[in-house]
C-alpha positions in Angstrom: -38.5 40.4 93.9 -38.8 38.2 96.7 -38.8 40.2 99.7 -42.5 41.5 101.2 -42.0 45.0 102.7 -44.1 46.7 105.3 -42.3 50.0 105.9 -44.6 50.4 109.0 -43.5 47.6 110.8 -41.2 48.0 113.3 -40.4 44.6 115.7 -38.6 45.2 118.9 -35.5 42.5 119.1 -34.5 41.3 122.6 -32.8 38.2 121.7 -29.2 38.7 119.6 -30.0 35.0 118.0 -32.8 36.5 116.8 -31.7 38.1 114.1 -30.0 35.2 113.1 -26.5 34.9 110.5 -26.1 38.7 109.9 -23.4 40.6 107.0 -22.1 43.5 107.5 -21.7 45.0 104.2 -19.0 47.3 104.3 -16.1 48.6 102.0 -17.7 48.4 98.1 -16.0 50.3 95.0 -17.1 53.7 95.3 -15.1 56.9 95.6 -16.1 57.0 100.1 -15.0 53.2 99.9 -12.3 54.1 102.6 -15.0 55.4 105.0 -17.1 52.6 104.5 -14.6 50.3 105.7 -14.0 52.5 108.8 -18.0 52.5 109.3 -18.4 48.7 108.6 -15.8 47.8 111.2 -17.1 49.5 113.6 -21.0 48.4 113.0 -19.0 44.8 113.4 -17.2 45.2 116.5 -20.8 46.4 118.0 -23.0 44.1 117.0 -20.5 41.3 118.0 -20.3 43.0 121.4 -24.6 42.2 121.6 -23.7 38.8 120.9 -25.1 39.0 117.6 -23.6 36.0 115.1 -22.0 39.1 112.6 -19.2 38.7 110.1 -18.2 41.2 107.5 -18.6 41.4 103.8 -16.7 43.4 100.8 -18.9 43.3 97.7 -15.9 44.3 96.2 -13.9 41.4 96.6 -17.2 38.8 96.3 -20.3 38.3 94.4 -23.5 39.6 96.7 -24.5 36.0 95.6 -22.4 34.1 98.4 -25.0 35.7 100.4 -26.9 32.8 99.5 -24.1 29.9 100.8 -23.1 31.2 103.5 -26.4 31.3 104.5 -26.8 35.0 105.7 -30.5 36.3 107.1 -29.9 39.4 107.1 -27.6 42.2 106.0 -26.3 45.6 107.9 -25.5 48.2 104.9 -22.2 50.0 105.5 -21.4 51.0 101.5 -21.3 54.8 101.2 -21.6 56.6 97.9 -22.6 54.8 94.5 -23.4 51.1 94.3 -23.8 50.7 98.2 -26.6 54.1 99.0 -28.3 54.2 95.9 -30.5 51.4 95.6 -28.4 49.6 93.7 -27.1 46.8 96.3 -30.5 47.2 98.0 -32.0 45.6 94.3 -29.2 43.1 94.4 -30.8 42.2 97.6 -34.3 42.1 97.0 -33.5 39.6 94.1 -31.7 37.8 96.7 -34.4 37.7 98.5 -31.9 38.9 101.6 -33.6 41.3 104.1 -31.6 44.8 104.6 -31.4 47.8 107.0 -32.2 51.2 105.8 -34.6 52.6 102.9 -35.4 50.5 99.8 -34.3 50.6 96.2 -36.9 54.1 95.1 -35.9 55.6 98.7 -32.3 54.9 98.5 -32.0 56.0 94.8 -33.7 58.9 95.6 -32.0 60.1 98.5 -28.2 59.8 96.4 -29.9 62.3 93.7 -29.6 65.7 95.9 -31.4 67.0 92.3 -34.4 64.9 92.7 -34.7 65.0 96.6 -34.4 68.8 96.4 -37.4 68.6 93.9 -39.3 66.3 95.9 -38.6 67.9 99.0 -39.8 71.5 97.5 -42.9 69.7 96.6 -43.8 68.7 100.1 -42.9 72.2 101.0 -39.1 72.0 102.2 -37.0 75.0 101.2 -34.1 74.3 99.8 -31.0 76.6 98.2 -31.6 78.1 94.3 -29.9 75.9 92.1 -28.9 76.0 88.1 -28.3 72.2 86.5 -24.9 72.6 84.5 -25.2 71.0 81.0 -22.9 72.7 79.0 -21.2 76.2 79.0 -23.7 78.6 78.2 -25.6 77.1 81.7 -22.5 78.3 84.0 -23.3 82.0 83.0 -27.1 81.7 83.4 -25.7 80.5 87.2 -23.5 82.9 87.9 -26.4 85.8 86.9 -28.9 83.9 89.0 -27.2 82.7 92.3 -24.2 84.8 92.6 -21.3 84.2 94.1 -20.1 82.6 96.4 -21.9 79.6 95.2 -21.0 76.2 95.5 -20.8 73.3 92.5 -21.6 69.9 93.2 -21.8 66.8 91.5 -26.1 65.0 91.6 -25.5 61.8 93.0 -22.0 61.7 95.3 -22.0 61.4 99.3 -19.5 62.8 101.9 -19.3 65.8 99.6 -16.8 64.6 97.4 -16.3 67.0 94.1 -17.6 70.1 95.6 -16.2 73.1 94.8 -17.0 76.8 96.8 -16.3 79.2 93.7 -15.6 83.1 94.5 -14.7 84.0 91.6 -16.4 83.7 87.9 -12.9 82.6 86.9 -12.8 79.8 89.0 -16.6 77.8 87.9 -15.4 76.5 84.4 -12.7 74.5 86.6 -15.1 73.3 89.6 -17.8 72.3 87.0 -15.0 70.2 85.1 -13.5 68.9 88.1 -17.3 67.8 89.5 -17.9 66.4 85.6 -15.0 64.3 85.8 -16.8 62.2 88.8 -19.8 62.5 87.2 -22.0 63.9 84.4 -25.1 65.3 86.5 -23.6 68.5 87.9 -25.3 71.4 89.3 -24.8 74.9 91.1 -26.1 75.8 94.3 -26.6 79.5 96.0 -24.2 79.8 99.2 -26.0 80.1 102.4 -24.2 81.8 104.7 -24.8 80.3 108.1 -25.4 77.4 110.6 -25.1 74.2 109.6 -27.7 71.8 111.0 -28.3 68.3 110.5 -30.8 66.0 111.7 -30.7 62.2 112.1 -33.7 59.8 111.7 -34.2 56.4 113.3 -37.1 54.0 113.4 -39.3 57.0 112.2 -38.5 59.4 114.7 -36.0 62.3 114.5 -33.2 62.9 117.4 -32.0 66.2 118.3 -30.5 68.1 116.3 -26.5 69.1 115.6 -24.8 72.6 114.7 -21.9 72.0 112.7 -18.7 74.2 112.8 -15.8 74.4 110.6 -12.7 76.4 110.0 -12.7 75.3 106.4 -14.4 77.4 103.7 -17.1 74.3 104.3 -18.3 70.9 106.1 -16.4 69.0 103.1 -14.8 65.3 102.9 -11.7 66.3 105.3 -13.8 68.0 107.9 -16.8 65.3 107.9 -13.6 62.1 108.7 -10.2 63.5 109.8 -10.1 67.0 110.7 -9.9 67.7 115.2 -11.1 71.1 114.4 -14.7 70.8 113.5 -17.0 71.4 116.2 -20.1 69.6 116.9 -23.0 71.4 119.4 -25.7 68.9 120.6 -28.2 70.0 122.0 -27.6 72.7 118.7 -29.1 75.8 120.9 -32.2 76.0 119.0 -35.0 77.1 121.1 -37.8 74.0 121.0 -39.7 76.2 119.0 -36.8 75.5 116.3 -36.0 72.6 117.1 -39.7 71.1 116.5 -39.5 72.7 113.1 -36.5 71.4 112.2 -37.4 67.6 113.2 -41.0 68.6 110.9 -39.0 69.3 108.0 -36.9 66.9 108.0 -39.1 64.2 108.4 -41.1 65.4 105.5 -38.0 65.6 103.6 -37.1 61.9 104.8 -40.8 60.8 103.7 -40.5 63.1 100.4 -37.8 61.2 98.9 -39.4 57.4 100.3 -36.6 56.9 102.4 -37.0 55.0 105.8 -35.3 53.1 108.8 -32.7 55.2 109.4 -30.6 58.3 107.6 -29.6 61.5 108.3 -30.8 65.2 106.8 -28.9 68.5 106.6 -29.6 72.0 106.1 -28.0 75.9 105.9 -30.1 77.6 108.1 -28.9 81.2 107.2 -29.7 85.1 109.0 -33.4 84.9 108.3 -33.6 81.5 110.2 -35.0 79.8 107.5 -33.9 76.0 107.3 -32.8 75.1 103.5 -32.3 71.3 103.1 -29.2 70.3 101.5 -29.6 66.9 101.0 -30.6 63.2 102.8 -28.5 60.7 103.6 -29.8 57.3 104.0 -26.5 55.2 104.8 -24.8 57.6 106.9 -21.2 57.6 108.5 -20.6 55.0 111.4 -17.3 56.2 112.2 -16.0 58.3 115.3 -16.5 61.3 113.8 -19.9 60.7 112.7 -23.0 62.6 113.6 -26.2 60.1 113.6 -23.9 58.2 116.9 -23.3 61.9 118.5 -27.2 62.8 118.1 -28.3 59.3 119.5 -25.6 59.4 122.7 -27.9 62.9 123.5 -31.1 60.7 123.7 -28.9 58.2 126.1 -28.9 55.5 123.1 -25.1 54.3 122.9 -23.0 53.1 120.2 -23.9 49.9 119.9 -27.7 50.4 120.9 -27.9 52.4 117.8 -26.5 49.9 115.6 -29.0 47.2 117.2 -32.1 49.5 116.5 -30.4 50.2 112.9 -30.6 46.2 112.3 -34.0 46.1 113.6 -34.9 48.0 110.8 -34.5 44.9 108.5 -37.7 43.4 110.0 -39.8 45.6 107.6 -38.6 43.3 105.3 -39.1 39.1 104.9 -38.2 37.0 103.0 -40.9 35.4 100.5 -40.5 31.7 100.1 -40.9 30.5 96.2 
């Protein structure tokens, strides 16, 4: 590797030449590759607006390696899903030797495997939903007997909750666990929380207010996260403070759990015992108008474009090591 990372350090950026040549990595070959685009461009079109000597860059269409001619300092990760928020890119990089905004390759990796943050997360004392891995037939039974229904299936290591499936009825999982195995093998079921959504966003280490989600849809899924006008978004989320501190603990400790940094976002079901139960991290959220970590930020009085300069600040934790 030939970065040096100090996940501590955090340098305060006045000058847009500062951050020298920057790429915004954006649109990739994942199944969210269409919001990726939508985030990239408009990560672009701010840091352009600061002045900042930006231009935009589809791993899809080149090698990461033309990093290297074009002479690029930096880079702004845009790529949702696999192969952009799961430390794959963010290795490709470190090789490179090309500092990068966000967590690193264990963090990032981490944070895409909602099995493996839940499990870390539980460990640092996070409640989180029941769940029941499904290997092979003989599991969807044991999680129908142990979480009940409504539950929801979901495939390990997918963003913007594509391949979930709410099952009502026993009939229905044998479907929803094919249809989640046909994205991926690593499947699992989760107890339904009936309740509030919440999710919390993270930036340089400290954790904004919080948003309560509302849907018409049986759940906050792919459609109501990008396109639908229906979904309703409360920030400040009506927590009392008391709540609201919590809820910034826990997910910081989930953020720290899993080794993510810089910047990400964390949900949780918060159902009627007031409990919060972490659903997952994300550590390359959604930059689009729809998006949540721009909607918490604009409650602090940090605007669009602020919060995409304090994103790329993150990337001074990392330098490049001269060989």
């Amino acid at each position: 590797m030939r970065l040096r990372h100090d996940s501590k350090r955090l340098d305060r950026v006045k000058e847009p030449g500062d951050f020298g040549a920057v790429a915004v990595l954006l649109g990739g070959g994942s199944s969210e590759r269409e919001i990726s685009l939508l985030s990239g461009k408009a990560v672009l079109a701010a840091l352009k607006r600061r002045g900042v000597d930006a231009q935009p860059f589809d791993p899809a269409q080149r090698p990461l390696a033309d990093l290297l001619s074009l002479k690029i300092e930096r880079v702004w990760i845009a790529l949702h899903g696999p192969g952009g928020e799961d430390g794959t890119v963010q290795g490709a990089l470190e090789f490179l030797g090309v500092p990068y905004t966000g967590s690193g390759v264990l963090g990032s990796a981490i944070g895409m495997d909602k099995l493996r943050s839940k499990r870390l997360a539980q460990a640092a004392g996070v409640a989180t939903p029941e769940f029941v891995v499904l290997r092979s037939p003989p599991d969807l039974d044991l999680a129908l007997k142990r979480l009940g229904l409504p539950l929801i299936v979901k495939p390990a290591t997918q963003g913007s909750s594509v391949g979930m499936t709410r099952v009502e009825l026993a009939v229905d999982l044998p479907e929803a666990w094919n249809a989640a195995r046909r994205i991926e093998p690593m499947v699992f079921a989760e107890r339904w929380i009936t309740g509030a959504e919440y999710t919390v966003s993270i930036l340089q280490g400290q954790a904004l207010p919080s948003i309560r989600i509302e849907t018409p849809r049986s759940f906050y899924d792919y459609e109501a996260k990008y396109f639908r006008d229906d979904t309703r978004y409360f920030c400040p989320s009506g927590l009392a403070a008391a709540a609201e501190a919590q809820l910034a603990k826990l997910a910081l400790t989930s953020y720290d759990a899993c080794g993510a940094e810089g910047w990400g976002r964390v949900d949780f079901m918060m159902g009627s015992d007031a409990q919060p139960m972490l659903l997952e991290i994300n550590t390359v959220p959604g930059m689009t108008d729809h998006s949540l970590v721009p909607m918490a930020a604009k409650a602090i009085g940090i605007d669009f474009d602020e919060l995409v300069w304090r994103v790329l600040e993150t990337s001074l934790a990392r330098t490049r090591i001269d060989s």
